[in-house]
N, C-alpha and C positions, 0 to 999 in steps of 0.2 A: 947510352942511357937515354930513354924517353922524358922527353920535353917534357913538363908539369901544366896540365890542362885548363887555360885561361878562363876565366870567370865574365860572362858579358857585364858589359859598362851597365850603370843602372840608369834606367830612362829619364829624359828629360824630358822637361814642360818648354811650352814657347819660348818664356821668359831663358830657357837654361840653368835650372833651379830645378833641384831631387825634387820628389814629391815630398812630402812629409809621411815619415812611419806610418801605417797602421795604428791608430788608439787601442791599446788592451780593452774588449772586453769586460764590461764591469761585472761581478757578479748577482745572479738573480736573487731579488730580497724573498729570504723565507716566508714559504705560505702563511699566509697569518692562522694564529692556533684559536681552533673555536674555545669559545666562551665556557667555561663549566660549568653543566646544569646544575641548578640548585636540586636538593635532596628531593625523593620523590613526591614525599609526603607536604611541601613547602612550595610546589608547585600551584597557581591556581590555572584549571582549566578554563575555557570558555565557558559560559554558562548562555541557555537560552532558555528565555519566560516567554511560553507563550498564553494571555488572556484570550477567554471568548464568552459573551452574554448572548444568550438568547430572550429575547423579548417576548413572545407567546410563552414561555414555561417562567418566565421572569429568573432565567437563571445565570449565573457565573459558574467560568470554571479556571483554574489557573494550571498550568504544569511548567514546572520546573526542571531541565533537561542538563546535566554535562555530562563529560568522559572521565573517568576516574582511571585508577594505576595504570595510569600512562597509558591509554587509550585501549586499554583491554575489555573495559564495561561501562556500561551508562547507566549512571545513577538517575530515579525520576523522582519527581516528588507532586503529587495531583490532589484538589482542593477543589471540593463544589461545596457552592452557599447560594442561599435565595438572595433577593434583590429586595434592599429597603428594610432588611431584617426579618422577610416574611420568609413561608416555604420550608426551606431546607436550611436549618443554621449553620453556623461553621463549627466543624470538625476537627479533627486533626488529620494530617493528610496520607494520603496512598502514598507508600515509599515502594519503588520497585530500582532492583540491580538486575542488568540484563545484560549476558557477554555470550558470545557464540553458541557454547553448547548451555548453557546454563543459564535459569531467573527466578528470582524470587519477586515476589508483588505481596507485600506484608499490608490487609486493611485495619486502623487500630479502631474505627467502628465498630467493625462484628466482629474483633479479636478474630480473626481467621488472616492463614498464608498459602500463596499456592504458587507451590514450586514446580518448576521443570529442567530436564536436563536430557544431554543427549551424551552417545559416543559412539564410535566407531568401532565394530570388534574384528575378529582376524577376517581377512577374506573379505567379502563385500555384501556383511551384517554390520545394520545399524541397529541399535537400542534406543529408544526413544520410553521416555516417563516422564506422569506428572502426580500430584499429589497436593489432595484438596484436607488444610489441618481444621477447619472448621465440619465441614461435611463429614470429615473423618474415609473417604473414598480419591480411590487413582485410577491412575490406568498405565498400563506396557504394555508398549510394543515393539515388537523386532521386524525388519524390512532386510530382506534378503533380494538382491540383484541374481540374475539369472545369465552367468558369464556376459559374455561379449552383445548381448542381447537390451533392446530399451526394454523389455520384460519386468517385474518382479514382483515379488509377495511378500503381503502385508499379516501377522498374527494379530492380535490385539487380543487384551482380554482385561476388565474393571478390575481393580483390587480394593477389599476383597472381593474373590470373585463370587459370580452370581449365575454363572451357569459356562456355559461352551465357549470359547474364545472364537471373533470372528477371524474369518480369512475375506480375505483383499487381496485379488489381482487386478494389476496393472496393465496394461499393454498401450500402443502409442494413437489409439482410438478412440482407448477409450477404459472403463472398469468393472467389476465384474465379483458382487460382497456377498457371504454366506454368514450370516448371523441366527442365534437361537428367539425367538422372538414366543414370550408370553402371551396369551390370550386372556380375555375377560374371564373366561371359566377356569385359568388355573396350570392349563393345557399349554405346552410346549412344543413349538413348530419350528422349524429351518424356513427362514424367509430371505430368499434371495431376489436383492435389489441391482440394479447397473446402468450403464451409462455408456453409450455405443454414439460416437461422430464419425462422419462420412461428405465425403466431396458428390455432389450430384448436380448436375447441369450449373454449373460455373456457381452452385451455392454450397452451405454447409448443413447436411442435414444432422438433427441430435435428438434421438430417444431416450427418454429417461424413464423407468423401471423404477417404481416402488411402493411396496407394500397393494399390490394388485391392481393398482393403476398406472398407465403409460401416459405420457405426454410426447407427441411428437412436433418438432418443430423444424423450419426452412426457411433460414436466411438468404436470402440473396440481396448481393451489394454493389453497387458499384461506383464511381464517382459524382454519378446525380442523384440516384435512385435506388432505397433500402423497401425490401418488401419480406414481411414474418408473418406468416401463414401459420397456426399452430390449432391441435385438435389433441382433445383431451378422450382417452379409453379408459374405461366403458362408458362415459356417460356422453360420451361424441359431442364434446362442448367443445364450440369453433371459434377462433377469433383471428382477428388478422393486426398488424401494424404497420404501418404506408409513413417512406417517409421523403419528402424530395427538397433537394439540395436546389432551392431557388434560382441563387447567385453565390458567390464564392463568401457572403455574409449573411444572406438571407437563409434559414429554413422551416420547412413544415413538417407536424406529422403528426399523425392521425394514428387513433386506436379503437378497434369496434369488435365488440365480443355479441354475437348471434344468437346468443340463449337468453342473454339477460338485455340484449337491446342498448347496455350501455356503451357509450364513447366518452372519447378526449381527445381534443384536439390543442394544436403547442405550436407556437409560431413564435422564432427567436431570430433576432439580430443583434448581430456582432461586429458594435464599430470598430474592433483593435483587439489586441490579446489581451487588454486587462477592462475593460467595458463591453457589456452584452444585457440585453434587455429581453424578457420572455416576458409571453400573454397566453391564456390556456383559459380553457372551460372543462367543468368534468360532471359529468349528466348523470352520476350515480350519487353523488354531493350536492348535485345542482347548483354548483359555485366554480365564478369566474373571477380571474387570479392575473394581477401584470406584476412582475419582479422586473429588479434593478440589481445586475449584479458590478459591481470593484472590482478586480481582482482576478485571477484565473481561479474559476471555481474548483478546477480537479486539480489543478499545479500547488508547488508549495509555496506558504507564505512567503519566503524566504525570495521570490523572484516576482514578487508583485512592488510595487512602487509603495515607500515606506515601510513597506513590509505587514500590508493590514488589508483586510478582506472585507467588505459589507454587503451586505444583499436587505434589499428594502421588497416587501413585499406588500401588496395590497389585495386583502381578499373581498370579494362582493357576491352574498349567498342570493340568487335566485331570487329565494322566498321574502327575504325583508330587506332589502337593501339599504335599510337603515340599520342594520346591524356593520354594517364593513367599518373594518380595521386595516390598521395599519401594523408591519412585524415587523419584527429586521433582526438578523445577524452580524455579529461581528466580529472578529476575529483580528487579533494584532501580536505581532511578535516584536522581541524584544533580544539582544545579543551585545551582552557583556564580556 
């Protein structure tokens, strides 16, 4: 009979002394359970007001902005009135709901609503419509994708209608409309308009077609220097715009049209992203103009410091310069 197979001695420490067991493992405390959201309708969203006055037109405007059913549409609410009780009075305001495919913009001024709305149909047709309740006039239209292709075509046509629905192709150059177009006398014609861009000597050239006048124009850009050449058919009316990048804050530029002898010239610097200061002349107004702007002028409120925009301008006519004023914009938001 085989021996019964000995079990090693359990290790010792210097001392001579087992270690101490292993500690069991505690177990891990349950995830904590999120919080249950209150009903939908008991919810408040964010809300943002944004004000703005204009000083030359002595005006206010206010818009009121959130997200409603749970973030599927934005409710608006928009308010203009004059300044000091003059002008424009107060109203009641523009209320618009706007969600993806679908908007309404309801004015209780001219009792008029004008809705829009879109959808998707089988295949790679889209439906697009809107409808004017004051005017008592709309418009549909269907966009068809051209398979695998950046291609497609556009039908459109008023409702009601008032004659031949247009067509609109598309392609990645450019576009290309056949519409029925009434004359003075009564007479019904096909007038096709379009718009053809193209790459040529490191710039971008663009023709535009419409109603029997062309405009061609050539941008070329580069990191110091913008130069727009552009000539107007048939009446061969030339003008150019010159623009150059000083210093990485300074710039200039220049616009001169050859028929009419008029220019403008605009010289701006930019001490930072939310301070920049322009000066211009314009020889068709014969008035010269320095602005102050706050704020990124093309960027949103919403990343300027306090969240408010102003621009000071000072204008000085030529002819009397005792006429020059003083204007200014401003623009402030607000988020509750």
């Amino acid at each position: 009979m085989a021996a019964p197979a000995l079990l090693p001695p359990p290790t010792m420490d210097e001392e001579g002394a087992a270690p101490p067991a292993p500690a069991t493992p505690s177990p891990a405390p349950p995830p904590p359970q999120p919080e249950p959201k209150p009903p939908l309708l008991r919810r408040r969203p964010p809300v943002r007001v944004t004000s703005e006055f204009d000083s030359e037109r002595r005006l206010f405007s206010h818009r009121l902005s959130c997200r409603v059913l749970d973030g599927l549409a934005k409710l608006r609410l928009r308010i203009t009135h004059g300044a000091g009780g003059g002008g424009i009075p107060w109203g009641p305001p523009e209320v618009g709901l706007m969600a993806r495919n679908f908007s309404v913009v309801v004015d209780p001024a001219t009792r008029g609503a004008v809705l829009r709305g879109a959808t998707d149909l089988a295949g790679s047709l889209r439906l697009c419509a809107s409808h004017n309740t004051k005017e008592q006039q709309g418009e549909v239209a269907i966009t068809a994708n051209l398979r695998d292709s950046p291609c497609k075509i556009e039908l459109s046509s008023l409702v009601p209608p008032n004659g031949l629905p247009r067509a609109t192709f598309f392609f990645p150059n450019g576009e290309v409309s056949i519409k029925e177009k009434i004359l003075d006398e009564g007479n019904r014609i096909l007038s096709v308009n379009g718009l053809v861009k193209s790459r040529v000597l490191n710039g971008v050239c663009t023709a535009v077609y419409n109603d029997n006048a062309m405009n061609i124009k050539y941008r070329y850009k580069d990191d110091e220097i913008s130069f727009v050449p552009s000539i107007s058919l048939p009446s061969n009316s030339l003008s150019f715009a010159f623009k150059r990048q000083l210093t990485p804050l300074d710039k200039l530029s220049y616009w001169y049209n050859f028929d009419t002898n008029y220019w403008s010239a605009i010289y701006k610097h930019k001490a930072n992203k939310h301070l920049k200061w322009k000066a211009g002349y314009e020889s068709d107004n014969r008035l010269g103009w320095a602005s102050l702007w706050v704020g990124d002028a093309g960027g949103s409120t919403k990343e300027v410091p306090f969240k408010a925009k102003v621009q000071l301008t000072l204008k000085v006519p030529q002819d009397n310069m005792q006429n020059s004023a003083v204007v200014f914009h401003v623009k402030k938001r607000w988020d509750f």
